[in-house]
N, C-alpha and C positions, 0 to 999 in steps of 0.2 A: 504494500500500500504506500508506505514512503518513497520506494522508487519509482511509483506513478506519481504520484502527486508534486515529487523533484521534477520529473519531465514536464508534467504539464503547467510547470510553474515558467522553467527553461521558455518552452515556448513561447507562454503568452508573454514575457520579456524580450522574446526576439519579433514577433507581432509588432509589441509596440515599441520598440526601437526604430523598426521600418517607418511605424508610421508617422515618428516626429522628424523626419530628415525632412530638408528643406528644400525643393526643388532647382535646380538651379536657375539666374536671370536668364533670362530669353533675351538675346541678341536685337539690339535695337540701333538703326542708322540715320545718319542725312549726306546728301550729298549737293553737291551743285556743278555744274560745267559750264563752260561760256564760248562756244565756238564761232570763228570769226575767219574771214580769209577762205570760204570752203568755196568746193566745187560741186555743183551736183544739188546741192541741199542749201536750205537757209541757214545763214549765220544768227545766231540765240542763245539763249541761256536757258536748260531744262534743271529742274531741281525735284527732290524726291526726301522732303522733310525740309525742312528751312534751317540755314544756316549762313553764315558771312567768314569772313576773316577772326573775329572774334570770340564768336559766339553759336549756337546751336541751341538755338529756341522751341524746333519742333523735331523730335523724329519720330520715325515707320518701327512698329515692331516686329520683329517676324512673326507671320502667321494672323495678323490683325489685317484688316483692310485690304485684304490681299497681295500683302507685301511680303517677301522673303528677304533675308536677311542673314549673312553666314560672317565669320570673322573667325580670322585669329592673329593674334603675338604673340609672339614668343621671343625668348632670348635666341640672341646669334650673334655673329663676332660681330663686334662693335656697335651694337645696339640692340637693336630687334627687329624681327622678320614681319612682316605684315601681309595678310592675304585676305581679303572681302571683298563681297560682292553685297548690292541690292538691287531689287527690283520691284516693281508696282507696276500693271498696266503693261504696256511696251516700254520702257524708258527702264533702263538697268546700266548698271556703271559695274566693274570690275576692277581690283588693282590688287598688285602685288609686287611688294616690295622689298628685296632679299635680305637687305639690312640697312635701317635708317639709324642713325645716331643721335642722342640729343643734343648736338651740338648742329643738326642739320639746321642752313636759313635758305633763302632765296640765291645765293650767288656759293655756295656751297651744298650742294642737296645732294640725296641718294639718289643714285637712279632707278629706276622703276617702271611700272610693265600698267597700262592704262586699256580697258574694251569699254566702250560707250555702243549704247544702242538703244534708238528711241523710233516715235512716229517718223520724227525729221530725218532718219537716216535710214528710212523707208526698210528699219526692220532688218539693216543692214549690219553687221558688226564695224565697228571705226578704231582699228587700235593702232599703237607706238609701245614698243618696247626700248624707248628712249624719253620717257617723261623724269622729269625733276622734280623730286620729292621732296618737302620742306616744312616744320612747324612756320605758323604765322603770328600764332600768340604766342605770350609768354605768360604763365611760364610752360616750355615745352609740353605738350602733353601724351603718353606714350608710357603703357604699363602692360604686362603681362601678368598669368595666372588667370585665376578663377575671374574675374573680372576685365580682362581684358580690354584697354582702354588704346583708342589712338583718333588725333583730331588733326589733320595734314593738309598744305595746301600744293597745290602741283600743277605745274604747266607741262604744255608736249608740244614741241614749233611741228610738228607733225603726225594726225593721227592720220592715217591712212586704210580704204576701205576696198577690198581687194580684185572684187569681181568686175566692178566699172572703173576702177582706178581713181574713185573719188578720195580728196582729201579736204582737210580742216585744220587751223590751227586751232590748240584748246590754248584759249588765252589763257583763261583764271579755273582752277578748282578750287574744290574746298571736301574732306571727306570726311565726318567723324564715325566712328565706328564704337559700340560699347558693348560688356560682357560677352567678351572673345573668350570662348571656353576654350581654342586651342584646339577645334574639331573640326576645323574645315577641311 
């Protein structure tokens, strides 16, 4: 009788062990792009949560509004690796960055890998594995782990769209990315 009642004690303490863990944040974005100089397509700025140079006022969460949402950072040599995507609608932005530093600015940046695809690029993919990756504010922002944090600004003097040969400059970005579980 003692040895049932050990077990069934076992158990119902591992029950509810499960049941107070915490779920982890769900992955939530903004982004913006500003293209100018293109061929093919209007020059504009699409955005997917509201954000500036500064700030990050509105984002998309994954799985809400029918937006998706992926991230991750992690450590790597000389700073951290960054790779996220979001989407809403046709308008989705991609990036990945092998390693930014917090010492990255505008005339010093990592460099990095940019997909844009929206109505205006007719559903097209538009990318440069030649963009410049850069914080804008300070102070830097850019964390890994359970939380996963990164808010970047990045130009590319050429994204390019493969099948028509269309291209764009991406004058201004801006991307922030949060609760990057490292599972993309």
């Amino acid at each position: 009788m003692r040895l049932a009642l050990a077990s069934a004690s076992t158990a119902a303490l591992a029950v509810l062990a499960g049941c107070s863990s915490t779920p982890p944040p769900t992955a939530d974005g903004a982004w913006s792009v500003q293209l100018e100089s293109c061929t093919l397509i209007a020059n504009g700025t699409t955005s997917f949560g509201t954000l500036d140079q500064s700030s990050h006022s509105m984002t998309m969460t994954d799985g809400q509004n029918n937006a998706s949402v992926s991230c991750s950072v992690t450590p790597a040599t000389g700073g951290f690796a960054v790779n996220a995507s979001a989407k809403a609608g046709a308008d989705s932005l991609s990036i990945s960055i092998p390693s930014i530093s917090t010492s990255a600015s505008a005339t010093s940046g990592a460099v990095g890998e940019v997909t844009f695809i929206s109505d205006s690029t007719a559903d097209n993919p538009y990318q440069s594995n030649a963009c410049n990756f850069y914080f804008a504010g300070s102070p830097e922002t850019v964390s890994s782990g359970a939380t996963g944090t990164v808010f970047v600004a990045f130009t590319c003097n050429m994204l390019t769209e493969g099948s028509q040969g269309a291209s764009c400059k991406l004058n201004q970005g801006y991307a922030f990315f949060e609760n990057c579980l490292n599972s993309m």
